[in-house]
mmCIF file of the N, C-alpha and C atoms, coordinates in Angstrom:
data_MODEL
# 
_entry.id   MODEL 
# 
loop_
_atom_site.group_PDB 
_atom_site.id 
_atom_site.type_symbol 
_atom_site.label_atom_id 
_atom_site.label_alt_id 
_atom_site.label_comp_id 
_atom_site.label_asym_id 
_atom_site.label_entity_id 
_atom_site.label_seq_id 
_atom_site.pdbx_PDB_ins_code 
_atom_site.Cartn_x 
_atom_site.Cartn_y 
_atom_site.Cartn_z 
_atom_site.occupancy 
_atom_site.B_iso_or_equiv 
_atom_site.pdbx_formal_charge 
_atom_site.auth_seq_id 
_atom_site.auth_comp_id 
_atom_site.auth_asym_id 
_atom_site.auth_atom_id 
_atom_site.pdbx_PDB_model_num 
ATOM 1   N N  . UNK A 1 1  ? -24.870 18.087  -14.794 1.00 0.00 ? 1  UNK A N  1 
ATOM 2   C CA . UNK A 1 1  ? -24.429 17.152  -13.775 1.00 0.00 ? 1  UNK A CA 1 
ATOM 3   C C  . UNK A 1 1  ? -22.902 17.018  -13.831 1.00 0.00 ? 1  UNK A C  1 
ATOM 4   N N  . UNK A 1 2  ? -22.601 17.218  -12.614 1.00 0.00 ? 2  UNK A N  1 
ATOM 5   C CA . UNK A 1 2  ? -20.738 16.653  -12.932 1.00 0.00 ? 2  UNK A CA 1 
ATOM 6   C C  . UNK A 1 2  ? -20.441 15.517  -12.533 1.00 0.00 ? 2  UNK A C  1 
ATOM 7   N N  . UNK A 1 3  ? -19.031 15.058  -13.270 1.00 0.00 ? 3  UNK A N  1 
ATOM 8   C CA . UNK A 1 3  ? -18.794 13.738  -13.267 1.00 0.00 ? 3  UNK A CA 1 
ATOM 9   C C  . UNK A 1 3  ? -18.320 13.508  -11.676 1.00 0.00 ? 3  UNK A C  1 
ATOM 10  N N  . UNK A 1 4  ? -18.326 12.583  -11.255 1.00 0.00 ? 4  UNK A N  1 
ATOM 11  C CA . UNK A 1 4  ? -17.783 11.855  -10.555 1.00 0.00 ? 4  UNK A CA 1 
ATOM 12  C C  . UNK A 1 4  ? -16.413 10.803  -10.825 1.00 0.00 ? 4  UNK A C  1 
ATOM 13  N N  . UNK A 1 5  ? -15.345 11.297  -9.941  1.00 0.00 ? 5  UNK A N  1 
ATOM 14  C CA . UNK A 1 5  ? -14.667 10.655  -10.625 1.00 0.00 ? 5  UNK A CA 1 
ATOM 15  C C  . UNK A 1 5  ? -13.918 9.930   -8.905  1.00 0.00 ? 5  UNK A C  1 
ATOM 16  N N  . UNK A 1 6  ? -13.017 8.783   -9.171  1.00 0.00 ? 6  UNK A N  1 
ATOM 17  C CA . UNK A 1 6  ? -12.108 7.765   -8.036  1.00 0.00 ? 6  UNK A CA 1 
ATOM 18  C C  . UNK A 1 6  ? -11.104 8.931   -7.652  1.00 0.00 ? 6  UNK A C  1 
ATOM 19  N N  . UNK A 1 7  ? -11.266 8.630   -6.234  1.00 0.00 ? 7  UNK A N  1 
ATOM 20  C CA . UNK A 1 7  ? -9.955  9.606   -5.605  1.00 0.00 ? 7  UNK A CA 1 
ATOM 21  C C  . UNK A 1 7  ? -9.699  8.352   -4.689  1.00 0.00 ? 7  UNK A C  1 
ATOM 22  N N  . UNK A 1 8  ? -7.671  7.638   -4.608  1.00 0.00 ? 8  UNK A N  1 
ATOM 23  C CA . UNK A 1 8  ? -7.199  7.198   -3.911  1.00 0.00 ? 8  UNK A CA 1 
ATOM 24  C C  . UNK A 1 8  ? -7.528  7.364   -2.282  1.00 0.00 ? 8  UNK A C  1 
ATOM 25  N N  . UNK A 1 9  ? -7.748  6.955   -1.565  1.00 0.00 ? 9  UNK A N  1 
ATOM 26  C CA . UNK A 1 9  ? -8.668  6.696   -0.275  1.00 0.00 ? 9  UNK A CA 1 
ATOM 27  C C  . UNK A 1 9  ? -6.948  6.267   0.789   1.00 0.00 ? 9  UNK A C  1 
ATOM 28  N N  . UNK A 1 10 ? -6.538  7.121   1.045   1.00 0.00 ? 10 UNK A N  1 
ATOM 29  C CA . UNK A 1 10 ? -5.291  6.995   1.801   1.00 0.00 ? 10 UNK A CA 1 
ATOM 30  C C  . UNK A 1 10 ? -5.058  6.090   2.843   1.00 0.00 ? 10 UNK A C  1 
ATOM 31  N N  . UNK A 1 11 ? -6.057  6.048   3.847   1.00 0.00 ? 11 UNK A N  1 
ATOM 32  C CA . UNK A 1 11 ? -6.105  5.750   4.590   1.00 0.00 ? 11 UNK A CA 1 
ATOM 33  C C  . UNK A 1 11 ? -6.593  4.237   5.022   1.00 0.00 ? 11 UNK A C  1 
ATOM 34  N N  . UNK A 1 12 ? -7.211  4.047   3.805   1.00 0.00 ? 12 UNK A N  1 
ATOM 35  C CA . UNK A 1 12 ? -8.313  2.916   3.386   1.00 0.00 ? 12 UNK A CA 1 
ATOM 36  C C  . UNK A 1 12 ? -6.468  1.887   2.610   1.00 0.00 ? 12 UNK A C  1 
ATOM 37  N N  . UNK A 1 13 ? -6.091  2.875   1.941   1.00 0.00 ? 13 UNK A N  1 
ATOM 38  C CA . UNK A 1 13 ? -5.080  1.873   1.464   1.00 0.00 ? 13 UNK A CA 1 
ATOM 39  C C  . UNK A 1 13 ? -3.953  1.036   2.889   1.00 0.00 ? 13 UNK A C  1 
ATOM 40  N N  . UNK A 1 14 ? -3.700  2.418   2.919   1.00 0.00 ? 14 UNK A N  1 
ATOM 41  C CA . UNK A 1 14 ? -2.484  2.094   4.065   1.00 0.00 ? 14 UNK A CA 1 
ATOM 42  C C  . UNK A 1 14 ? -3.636  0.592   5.187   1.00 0.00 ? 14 UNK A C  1 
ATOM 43  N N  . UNK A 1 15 ? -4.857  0.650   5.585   1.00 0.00 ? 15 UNK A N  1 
ATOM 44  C CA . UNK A 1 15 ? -5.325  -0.186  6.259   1.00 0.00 ? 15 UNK A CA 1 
ATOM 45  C C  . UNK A 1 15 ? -4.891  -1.601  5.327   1.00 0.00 ? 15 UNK A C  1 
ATOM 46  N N  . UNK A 1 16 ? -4.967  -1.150  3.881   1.00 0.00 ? 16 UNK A N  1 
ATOM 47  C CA . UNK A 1 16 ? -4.774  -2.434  3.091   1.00 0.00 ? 16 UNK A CA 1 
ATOM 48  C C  . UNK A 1 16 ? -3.485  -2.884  3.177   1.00 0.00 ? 16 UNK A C  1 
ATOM 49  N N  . UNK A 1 17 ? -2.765  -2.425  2.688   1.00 0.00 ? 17 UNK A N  1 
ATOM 50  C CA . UNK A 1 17 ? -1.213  -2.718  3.078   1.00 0.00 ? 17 UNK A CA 1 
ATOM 51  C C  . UNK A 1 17 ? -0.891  -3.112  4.087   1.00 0.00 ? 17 UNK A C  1 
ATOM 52  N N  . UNK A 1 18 ? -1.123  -2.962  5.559   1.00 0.00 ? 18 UNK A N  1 
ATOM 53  C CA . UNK A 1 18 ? -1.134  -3.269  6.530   1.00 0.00 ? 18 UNK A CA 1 
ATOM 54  C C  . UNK A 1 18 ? -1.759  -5.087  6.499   1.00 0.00 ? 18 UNK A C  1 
ATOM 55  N N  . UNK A 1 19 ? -3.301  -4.858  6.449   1.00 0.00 ? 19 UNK A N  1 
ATOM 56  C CA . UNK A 1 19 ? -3.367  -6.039  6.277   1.00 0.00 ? 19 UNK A CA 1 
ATOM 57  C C  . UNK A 1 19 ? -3.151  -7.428  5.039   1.00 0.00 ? 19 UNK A C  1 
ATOM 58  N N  . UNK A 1 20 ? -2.378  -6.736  4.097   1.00 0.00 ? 20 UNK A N  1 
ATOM 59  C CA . UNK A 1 20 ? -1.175  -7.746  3.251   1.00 0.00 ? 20 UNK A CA 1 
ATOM 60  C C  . UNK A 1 20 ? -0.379  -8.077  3.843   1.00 0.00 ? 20 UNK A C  1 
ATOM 61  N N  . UNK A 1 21 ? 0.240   -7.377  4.305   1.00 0.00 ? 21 UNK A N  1 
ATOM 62  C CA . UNK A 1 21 ? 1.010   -7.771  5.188   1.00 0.00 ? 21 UNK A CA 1 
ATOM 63  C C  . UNK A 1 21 ? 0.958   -8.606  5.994   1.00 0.00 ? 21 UNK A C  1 
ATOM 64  N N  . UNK A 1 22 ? 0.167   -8.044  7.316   1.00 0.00 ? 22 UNK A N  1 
ATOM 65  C CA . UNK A 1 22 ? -0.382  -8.946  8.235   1.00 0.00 ? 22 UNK A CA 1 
ATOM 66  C C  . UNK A 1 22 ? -0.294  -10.923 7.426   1.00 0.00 ? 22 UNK A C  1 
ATOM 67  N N  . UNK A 1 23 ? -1.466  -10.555 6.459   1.00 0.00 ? 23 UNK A N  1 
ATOM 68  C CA . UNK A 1 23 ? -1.994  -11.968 5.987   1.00 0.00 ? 23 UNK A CA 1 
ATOM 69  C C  . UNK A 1 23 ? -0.337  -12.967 5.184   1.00 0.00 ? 23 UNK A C  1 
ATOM 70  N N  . UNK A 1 24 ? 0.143   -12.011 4.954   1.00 0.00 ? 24 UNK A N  1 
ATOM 71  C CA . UNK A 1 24 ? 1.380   -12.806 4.331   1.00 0.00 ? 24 UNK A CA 1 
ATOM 72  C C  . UNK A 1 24 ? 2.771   -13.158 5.313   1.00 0.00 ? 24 UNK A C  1 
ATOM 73  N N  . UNK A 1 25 ? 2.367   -12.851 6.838   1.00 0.00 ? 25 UNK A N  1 
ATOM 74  C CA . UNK A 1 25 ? 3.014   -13.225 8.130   1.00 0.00 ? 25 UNK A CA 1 
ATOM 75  C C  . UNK A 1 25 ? 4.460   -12.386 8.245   1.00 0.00 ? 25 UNK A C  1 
ATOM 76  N N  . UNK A 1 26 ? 4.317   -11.358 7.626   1.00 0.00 ? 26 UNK A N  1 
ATOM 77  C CA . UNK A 1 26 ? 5.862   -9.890  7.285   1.00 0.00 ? 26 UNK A CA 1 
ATOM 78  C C  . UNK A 1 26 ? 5.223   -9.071  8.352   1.00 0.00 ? 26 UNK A C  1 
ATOM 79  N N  . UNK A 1 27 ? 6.362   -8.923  9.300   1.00 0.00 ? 27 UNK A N  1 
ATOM 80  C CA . UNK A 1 27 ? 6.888   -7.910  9.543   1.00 0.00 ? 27 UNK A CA 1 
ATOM 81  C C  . UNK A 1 27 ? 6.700   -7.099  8.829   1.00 0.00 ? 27 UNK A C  1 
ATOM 82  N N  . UNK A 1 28 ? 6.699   -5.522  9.539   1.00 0.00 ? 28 UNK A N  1 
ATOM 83  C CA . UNK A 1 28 ? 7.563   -4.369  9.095   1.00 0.00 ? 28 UNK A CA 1 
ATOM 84  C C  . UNK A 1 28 ? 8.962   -4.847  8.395   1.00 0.00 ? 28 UNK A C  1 
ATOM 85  N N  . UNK A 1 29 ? 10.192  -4.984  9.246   1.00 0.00 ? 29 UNK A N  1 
ATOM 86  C CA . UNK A 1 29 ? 11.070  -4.820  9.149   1.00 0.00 ? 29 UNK A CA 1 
ATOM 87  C C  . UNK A 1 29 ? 11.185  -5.821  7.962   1.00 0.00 ? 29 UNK A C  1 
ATOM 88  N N  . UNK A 1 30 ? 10.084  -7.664  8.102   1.00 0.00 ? 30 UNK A N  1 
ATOM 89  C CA . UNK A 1 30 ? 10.027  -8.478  6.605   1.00 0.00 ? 30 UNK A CA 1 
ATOM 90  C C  . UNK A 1 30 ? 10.367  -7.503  5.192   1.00 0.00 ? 30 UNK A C  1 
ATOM 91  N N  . UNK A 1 31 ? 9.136   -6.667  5.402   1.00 0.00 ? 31 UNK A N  1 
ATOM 92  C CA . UNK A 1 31 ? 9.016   -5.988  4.325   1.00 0.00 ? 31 UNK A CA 1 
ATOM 93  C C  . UNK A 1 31 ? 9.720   -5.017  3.699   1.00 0.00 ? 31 UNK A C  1 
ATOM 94  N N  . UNK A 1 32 ? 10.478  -4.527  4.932   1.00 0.00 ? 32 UNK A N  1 
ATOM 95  C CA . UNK A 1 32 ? 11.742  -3.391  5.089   1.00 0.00 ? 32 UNK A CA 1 
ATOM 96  C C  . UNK A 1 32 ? 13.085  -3.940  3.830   1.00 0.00 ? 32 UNK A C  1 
ATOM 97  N N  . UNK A 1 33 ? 13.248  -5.243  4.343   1.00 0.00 ? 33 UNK A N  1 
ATOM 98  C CA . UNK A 1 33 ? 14.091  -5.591  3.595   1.00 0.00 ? 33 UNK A CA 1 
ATOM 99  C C  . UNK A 1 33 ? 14.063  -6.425  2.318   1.00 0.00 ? 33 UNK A C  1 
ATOM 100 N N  . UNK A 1 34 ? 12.304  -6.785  2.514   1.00 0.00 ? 34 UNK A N  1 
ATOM 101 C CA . UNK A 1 34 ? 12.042  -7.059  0.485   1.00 0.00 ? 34 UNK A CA 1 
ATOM 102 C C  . UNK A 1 34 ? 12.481  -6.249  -0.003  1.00 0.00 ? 34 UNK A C  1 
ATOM 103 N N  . UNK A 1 35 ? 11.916  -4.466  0.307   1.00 0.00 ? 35 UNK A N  1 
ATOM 104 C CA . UNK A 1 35 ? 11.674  -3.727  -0.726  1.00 0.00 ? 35 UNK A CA 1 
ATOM 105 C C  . UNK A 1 35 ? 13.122  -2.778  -0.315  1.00 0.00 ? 35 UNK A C  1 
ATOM 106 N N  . UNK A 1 36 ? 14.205  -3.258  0.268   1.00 0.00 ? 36 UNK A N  1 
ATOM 107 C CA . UNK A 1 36 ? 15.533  -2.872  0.101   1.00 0.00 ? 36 UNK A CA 1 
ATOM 108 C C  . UNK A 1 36 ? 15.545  -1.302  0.689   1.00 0.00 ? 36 UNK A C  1 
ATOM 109 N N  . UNK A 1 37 ? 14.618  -1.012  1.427   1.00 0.00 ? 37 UNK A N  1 
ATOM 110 C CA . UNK A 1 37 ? 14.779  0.157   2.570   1.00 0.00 ? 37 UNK A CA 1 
ATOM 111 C C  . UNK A 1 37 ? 15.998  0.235   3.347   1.00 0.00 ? 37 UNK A C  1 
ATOM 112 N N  . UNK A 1 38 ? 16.538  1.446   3.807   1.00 0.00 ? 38 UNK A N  1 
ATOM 113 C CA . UNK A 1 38 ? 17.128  1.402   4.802   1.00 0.00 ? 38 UNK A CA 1 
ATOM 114 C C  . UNK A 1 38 ? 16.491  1.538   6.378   1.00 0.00 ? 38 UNK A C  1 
ATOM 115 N N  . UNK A 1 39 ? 15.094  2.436   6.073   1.00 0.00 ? 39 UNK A N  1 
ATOM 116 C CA . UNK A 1 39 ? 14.525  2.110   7.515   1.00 0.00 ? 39 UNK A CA 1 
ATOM 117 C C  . UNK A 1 39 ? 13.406  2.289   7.260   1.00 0.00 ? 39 UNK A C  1 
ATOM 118 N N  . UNK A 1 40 ? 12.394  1.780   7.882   1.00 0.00 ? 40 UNK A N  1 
ATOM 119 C CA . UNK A 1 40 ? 10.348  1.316   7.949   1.00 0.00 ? 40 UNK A CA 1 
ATOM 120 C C  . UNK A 1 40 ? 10.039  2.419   7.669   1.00 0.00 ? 40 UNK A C  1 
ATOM 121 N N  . UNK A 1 41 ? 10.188  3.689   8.066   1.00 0.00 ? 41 UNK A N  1 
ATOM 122 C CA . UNK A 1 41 ? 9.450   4.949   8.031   1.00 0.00 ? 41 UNK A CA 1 
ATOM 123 C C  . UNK A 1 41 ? 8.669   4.888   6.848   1.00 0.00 ? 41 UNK A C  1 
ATOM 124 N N  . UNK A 1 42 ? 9.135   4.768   5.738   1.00 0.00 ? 42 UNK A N  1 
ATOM 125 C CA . UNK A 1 42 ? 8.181   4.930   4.448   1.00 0.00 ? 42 UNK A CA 1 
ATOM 126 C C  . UNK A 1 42 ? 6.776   3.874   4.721   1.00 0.00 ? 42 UNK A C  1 
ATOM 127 N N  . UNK A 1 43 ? 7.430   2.684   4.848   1.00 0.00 ? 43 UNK A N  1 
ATOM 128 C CA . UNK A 1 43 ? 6.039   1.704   5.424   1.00 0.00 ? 43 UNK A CA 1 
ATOM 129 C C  . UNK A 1 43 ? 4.687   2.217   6.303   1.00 0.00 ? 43 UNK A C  1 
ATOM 130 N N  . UNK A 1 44 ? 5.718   2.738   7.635   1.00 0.00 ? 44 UNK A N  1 
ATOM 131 C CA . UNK A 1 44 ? 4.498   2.946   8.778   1.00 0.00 ? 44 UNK A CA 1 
ATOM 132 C C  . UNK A 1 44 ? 3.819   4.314   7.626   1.00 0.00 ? 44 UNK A C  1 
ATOM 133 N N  . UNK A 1 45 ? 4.358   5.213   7.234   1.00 0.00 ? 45 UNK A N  1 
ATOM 134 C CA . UNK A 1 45 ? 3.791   6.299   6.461   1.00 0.00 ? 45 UNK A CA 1 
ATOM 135 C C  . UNK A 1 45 ? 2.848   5.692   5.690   1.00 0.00 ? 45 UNK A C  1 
ATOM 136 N N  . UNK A 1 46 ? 3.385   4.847   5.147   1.00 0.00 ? 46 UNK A N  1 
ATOM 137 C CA . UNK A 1 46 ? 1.927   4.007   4.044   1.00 0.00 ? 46 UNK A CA 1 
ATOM 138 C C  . UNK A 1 46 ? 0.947   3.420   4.894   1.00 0.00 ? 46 UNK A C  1 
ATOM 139 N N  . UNK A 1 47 ? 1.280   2.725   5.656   1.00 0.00 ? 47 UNK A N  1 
ATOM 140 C CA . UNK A 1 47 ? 0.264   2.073   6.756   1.00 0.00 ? 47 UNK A CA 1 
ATOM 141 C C  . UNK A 1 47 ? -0.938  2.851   7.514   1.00 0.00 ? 47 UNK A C  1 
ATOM 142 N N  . UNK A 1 48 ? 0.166   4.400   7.582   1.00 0.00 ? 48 UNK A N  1 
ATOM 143 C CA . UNK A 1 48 ? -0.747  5.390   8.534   1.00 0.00 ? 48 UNK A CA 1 
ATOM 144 C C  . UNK A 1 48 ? -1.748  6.368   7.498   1.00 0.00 ? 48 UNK A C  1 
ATOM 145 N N  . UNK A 1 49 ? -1.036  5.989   6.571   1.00 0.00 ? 49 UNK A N  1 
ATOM 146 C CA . UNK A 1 49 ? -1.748  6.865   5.381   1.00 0.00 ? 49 UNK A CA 1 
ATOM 147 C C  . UNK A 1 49 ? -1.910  7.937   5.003   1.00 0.00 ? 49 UNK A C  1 
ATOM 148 N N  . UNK A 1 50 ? -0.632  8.247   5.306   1.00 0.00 ? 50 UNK A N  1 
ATOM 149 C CA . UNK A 1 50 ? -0.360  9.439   5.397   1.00 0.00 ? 50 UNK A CA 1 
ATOM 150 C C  . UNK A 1 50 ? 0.700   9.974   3.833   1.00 0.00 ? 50 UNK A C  1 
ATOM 151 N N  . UNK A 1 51 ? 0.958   8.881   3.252   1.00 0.00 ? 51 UNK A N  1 
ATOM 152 C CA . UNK A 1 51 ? 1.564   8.530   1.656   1.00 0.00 ? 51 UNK A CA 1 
ATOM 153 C C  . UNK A 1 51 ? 1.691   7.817   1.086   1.00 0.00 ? 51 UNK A C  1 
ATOM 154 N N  . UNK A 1 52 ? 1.522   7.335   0.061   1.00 0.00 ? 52 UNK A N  1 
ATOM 155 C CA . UNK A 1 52 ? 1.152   5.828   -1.152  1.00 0.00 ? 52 UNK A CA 1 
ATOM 156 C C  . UNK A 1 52 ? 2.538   5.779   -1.339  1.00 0.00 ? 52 UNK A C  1 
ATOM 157 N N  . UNK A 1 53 ? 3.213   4.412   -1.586  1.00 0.00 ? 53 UNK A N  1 
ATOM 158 C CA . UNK A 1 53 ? 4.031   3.715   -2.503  1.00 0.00 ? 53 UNK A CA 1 
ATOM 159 C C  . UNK A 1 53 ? 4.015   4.528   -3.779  1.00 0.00 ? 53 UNK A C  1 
ATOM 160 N N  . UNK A 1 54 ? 5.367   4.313   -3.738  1.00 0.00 ? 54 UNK A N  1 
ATOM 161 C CA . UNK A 1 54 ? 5.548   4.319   -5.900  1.00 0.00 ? 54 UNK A CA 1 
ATOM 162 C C  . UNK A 1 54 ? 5.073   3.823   -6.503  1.00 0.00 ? 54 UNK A C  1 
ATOM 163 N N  . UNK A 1 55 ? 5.020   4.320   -7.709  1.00 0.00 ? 55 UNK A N  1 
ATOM 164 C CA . UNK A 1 55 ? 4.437   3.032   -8.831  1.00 0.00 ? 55 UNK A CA 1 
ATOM 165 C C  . UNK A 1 55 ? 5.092   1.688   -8.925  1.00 0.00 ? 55 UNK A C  1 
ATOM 166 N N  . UNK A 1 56 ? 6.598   2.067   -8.440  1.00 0.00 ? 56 UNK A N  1 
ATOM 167 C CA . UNK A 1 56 ? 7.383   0.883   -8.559  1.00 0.00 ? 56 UNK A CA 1 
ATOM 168 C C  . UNK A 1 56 ? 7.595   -0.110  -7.472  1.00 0.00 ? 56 UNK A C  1 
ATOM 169 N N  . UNK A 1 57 ? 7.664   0.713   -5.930  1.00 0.00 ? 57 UNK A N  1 
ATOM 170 C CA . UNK A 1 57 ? 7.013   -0.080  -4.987  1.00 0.00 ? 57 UNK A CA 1 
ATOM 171 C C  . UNK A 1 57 ? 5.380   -0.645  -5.137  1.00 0.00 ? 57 UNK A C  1 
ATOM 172 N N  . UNK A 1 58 ? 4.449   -0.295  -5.828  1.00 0.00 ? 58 UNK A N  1 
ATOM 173 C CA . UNK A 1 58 ? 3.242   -0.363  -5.365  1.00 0.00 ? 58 UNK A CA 1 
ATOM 174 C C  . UNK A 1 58 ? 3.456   -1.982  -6.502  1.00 0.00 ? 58 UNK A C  1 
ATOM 175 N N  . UNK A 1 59 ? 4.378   -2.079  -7.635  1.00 0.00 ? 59 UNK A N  1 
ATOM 176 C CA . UNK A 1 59 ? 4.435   -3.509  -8.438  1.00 0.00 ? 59 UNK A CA 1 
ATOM 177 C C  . UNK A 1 59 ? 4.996   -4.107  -7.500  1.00 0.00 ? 59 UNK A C  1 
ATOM 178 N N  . UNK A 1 60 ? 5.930   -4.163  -6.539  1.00 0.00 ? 60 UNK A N  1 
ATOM 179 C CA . UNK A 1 60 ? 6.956   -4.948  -5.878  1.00 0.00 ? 60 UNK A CA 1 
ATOM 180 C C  . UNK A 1 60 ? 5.867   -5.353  -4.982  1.00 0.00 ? 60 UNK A C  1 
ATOM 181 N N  . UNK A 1 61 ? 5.520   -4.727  -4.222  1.00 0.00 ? 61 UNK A N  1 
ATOM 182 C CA . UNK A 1 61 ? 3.991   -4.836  -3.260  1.00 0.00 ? 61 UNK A CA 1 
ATOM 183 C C  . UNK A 1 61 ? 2.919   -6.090  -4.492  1.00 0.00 ? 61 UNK A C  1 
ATOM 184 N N  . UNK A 1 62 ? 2.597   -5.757  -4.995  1.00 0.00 ? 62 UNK A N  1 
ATOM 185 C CA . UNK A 1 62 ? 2.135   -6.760  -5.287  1.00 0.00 ? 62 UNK A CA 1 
ATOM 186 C C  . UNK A 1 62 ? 2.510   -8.334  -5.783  1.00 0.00 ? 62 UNK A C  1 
ATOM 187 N N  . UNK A 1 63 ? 3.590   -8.135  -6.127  1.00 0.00 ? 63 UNK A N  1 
ATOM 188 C CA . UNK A 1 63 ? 4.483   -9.194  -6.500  1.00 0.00 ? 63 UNK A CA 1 
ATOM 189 C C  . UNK A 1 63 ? 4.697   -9.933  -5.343  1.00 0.00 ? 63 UNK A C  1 
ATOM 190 N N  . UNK A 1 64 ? 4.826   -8.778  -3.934  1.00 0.00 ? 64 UNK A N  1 
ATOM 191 C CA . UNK A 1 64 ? 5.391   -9.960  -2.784  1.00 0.00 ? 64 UNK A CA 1 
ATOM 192 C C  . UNK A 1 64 ? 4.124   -10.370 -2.310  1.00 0.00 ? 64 UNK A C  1 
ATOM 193 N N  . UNK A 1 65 ? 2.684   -10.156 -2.411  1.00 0.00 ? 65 UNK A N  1 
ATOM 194 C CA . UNK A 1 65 ? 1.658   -10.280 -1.891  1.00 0.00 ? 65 UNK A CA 1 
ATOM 195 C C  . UNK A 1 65 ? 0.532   -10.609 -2.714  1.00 0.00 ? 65 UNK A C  1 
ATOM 196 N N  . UNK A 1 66 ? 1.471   -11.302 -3.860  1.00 0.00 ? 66 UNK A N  1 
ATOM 197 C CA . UNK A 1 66 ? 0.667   -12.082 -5.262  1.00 0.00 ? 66 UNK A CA 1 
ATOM 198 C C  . UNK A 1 66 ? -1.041  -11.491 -5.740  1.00 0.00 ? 66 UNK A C  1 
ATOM 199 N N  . UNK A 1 67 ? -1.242  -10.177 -5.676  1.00 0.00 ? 67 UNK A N  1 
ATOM 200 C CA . UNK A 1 67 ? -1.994  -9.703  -5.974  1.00 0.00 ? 67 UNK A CA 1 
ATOM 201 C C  . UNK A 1 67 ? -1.718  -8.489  -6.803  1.00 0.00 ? 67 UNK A C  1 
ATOM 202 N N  . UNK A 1 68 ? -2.489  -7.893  -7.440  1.00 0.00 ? 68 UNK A N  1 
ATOM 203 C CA . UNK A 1 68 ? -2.792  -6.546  -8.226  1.00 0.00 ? 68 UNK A CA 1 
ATOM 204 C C  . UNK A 1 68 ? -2.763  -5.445  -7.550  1.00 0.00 ? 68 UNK A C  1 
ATOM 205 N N  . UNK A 1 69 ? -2.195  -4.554  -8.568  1.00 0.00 ? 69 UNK A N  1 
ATOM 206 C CA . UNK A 1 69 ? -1.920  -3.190  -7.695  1.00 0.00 ? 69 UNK A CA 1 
ATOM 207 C C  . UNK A 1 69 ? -3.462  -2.813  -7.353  1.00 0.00 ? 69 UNK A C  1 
ATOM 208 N N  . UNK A 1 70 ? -4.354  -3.239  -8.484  1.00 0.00 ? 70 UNK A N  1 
ATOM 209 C CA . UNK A 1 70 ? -5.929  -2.785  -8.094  1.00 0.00 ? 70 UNK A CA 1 
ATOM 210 C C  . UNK A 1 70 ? -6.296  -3.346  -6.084  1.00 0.00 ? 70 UNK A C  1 
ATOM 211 N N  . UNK A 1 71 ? -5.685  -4.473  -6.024  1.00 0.00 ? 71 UNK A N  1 
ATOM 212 C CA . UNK A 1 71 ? -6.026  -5.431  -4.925  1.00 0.00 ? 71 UNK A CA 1 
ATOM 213 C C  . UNK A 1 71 ? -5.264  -4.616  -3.917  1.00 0.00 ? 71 UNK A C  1 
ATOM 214 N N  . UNK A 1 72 ? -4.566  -3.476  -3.829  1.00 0.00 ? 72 UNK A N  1 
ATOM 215 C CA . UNK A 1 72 ? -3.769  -2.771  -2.786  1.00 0.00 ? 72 UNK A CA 1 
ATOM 216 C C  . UNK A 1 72 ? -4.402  -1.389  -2.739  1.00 0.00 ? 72 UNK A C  1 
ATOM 217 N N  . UNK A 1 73 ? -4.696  -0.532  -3.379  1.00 0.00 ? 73 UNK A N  1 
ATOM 218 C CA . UNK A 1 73 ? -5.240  0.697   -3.940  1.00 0.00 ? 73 UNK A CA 1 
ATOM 219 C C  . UNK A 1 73 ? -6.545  0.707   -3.809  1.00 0.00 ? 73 UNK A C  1 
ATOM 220 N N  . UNK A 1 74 ? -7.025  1.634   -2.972  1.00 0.00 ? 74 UNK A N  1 
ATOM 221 C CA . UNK A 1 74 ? -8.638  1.133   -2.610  1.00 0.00 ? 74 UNK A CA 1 
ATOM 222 C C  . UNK A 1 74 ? -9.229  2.680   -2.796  1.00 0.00 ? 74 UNK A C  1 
ATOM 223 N N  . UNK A 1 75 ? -9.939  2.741   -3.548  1.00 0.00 ? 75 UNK A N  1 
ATOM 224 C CA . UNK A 1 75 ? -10.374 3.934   -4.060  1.00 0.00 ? 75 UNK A CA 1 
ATOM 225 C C  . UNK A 1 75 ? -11.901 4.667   -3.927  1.00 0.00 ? 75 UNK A C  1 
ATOM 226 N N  . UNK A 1 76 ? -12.449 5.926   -3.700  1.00 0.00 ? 76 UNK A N  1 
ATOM 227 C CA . UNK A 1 76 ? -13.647 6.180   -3.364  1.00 0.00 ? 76 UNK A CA 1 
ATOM 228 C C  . UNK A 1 76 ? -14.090 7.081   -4.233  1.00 0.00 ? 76 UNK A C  1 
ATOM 229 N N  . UNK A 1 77 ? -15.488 7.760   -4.947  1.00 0.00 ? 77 UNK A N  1 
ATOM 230 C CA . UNK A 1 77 ? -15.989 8.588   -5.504  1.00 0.00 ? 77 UNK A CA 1 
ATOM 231 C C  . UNK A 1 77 ? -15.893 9.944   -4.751  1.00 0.00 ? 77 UNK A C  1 
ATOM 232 N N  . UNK A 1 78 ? -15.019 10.695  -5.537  1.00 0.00 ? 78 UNK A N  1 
ATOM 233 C CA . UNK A 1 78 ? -15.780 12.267  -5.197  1.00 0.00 ? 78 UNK A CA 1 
ATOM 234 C C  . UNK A 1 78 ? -15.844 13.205  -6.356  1.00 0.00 ? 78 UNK A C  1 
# 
């Protein structure tokens, strides 16, 4: 039998991020300038899910949205 193991769910995240956002009343551009961007692109990319945060954005992300990186990162079996 082979293992099964969590693969990051891209798309599933970026929906999450999105709605942190949403729930914590940020903007894009809010968030643009927590995390000291010069422009959203990296965001909508996370949003669209099309690429995850850093490890170091993905702490800042949680810090501004008082939850766990587990609580942003939404993960599926394959």
């Amino acid at each position: 039998m082979q293992s099964r193991y969590p693969v990051v769910d891209l798309k599933a995240t970026g929906k999450r991020i999105k709605q942190l956002r949403e729930q914590h009343n940020m903007s894009v551009r809010d968030l643009q300038i927590q995390l000291g961007f010069e422009s959203p692109q990296a965001i909508y990319k996370w949003q669209w899910g099309e690429s995850l945060p850093s490890i170091d954005n993905l702490i800042i992300l949680a810090h501004i949205f008082n939850c766990t990186i587990n609580d942003i990162i939404v993960t599926t079996i394959y």
